[in-house]
C-alpha positions in Angstrom: 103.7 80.8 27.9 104.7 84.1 29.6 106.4 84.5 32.5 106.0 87.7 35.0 108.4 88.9 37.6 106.3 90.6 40.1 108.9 92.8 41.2 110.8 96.0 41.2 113.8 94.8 41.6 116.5 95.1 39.6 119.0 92.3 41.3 116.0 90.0 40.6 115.6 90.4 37.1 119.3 90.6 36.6 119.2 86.6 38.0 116.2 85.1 36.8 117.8 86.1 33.6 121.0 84.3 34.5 119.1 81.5 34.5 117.9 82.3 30.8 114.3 82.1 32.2 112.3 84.2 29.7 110.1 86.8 31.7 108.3 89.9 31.6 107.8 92.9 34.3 105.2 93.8 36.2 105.3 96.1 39.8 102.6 95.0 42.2 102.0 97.6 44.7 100.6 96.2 48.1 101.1 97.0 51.5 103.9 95.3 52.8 104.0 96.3 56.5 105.0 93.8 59.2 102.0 92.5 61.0 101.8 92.4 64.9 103.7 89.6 66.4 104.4 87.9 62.9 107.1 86.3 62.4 110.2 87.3 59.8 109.7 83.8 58.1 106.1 84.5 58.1 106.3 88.1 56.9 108.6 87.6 53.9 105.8 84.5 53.1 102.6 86.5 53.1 104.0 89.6 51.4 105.3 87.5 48.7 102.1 86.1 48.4 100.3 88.8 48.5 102.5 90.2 45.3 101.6 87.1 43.2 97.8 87.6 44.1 97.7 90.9 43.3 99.9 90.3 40.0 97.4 87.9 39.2 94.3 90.2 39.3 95.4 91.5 36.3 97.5 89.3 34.3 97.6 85.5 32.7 100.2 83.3 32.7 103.4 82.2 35.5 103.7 84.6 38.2 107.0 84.7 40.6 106.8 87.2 43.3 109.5 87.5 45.8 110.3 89.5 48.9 113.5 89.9 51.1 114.5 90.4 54.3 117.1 90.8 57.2 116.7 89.4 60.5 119.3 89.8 63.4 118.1 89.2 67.3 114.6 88.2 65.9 114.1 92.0 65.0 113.3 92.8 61.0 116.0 95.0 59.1 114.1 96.5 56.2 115.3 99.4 53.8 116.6 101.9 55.4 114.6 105.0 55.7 117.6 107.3 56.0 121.8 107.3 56.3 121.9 107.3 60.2 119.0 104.7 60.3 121.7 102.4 57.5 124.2 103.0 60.0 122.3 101.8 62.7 121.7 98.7 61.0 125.0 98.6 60.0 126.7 99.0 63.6 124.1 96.2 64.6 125.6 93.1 62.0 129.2 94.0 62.7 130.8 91.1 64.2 128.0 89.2 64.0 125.6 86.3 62.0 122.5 87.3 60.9 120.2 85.8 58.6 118.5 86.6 55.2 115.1 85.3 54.4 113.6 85.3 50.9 109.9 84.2 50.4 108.9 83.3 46.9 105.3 82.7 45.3 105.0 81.0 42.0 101.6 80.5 40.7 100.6 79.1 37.2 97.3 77.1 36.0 96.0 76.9 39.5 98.9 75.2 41.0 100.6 77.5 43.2 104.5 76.8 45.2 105.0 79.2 48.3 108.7 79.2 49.8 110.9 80.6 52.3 114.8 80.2 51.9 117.3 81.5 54.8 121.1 82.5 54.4 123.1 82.6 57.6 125.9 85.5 56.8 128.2 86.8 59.1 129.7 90.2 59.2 133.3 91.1 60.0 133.7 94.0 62.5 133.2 97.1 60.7 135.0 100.3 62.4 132.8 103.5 62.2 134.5 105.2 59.4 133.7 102.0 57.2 130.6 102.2 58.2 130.3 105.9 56.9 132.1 105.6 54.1 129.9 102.8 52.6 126.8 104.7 53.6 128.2 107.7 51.8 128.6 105.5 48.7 124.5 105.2 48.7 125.0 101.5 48.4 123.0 100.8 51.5 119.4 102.7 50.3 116.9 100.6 49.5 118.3 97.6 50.7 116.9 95.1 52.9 119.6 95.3 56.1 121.2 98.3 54.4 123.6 96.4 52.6 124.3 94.5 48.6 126.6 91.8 48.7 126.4 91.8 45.3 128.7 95.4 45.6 131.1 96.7 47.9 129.5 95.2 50.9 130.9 91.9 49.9 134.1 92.7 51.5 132.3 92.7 54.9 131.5 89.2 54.7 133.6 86.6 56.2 131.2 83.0 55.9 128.1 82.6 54.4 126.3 79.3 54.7 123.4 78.9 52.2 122.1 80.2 48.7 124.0 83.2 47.7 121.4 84.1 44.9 119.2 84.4 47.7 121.1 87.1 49.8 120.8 89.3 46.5 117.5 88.8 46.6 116.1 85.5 44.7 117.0 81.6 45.7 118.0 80.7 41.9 117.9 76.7 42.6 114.3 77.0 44.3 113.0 79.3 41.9 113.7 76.7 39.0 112.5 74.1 41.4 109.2 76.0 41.6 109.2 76.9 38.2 109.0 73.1 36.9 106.8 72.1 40.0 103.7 74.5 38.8 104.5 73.6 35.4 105.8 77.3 34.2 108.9 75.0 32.9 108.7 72.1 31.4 112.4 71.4 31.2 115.9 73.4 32.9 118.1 74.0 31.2 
């Protein structure tokens, strides 16, 4: 049985292979804008499903599709587009709790699980020139809240309450979960 990844991201392969889940590649490319008045818990959701679906136009076999996201005062923190838009979102978690949503979409032999998991992290105050100094590393680019707690940015976290895996970028435990509920694993570990 093969197992596809529906996703770019490095940080996800690196832990469904910590899990020593056996998987292949493939890069879905759908629109993933926000749609009006949806919902952060509801956006991460559909785009995730909407990876798998499109993964599964073309390929047989498990499909896991995930998408991430930071939300702080109900508004969405994507990638960054550019350094002063990082440090924007940068200046805008300092000293505070935000939250980190991953949706995941597991599909195999017409069973399907759809998921959203939530990490509460809170930030320590970052001074400006901390701020600029890890934007200037190019740590924050293509990060979902322009940051990787997997990297430097772990320093600026002082409590996290939640899946860890899932502020990198995939919930390990629920992936699993999903994994043996669709019947893409029979048995773990």
């Amino acid at each position: 049985m093969s197992l596809w990844l529906a996703s770019a991201s490095p940080r996800r392969r690196e832990i469904l292979g910590s899990l020593g889940i056996a998987f292949q590649v493939h890069v879905t490319d759908i629109d993933e804008s926000e749609l009006p008045n949806e919902d952060p818990i509801g956006y991460v959701g559909r785009v995730a499903r909407n990876k798998r679906s499109a993964a599964a136009e073309v390929l047989d076999g498990a499909i896991l599709a995930a998408d991430t996201t930071v939300t702080i005062d109900g508004r969405v923190l994507a990638k960054p587009q550019d350094d002063d838009d990082a440090r924007e979102m940068l200046r805008l978690l300092s000293g505070r709790i935000h939250h980190v949503h991953t949706g995941i979409s597991i599909g195999h032999g017409g069973r399907f699980v759809d998921r959203v998991v939530s990490t509460e992290v809170v930030f320590a105050t970052l001074s400006d020139s901390m701020i600029d100094r890890y934007v200037a590393s190019g740590e924050p680019q293509g990060k979902a809240g322009a940051y990787a707690i997997q990297g430097i940015a772990a320093g600026f976290v002082t409590d996290l309450r939640g899946s860890y895996s899932n502020v990198v970028g995939l919930p390990a435990r629920e992936v699993v979960e999903g994994l043996l509920e669709v019947g893409a694993l029979t048995s773990w570990p």
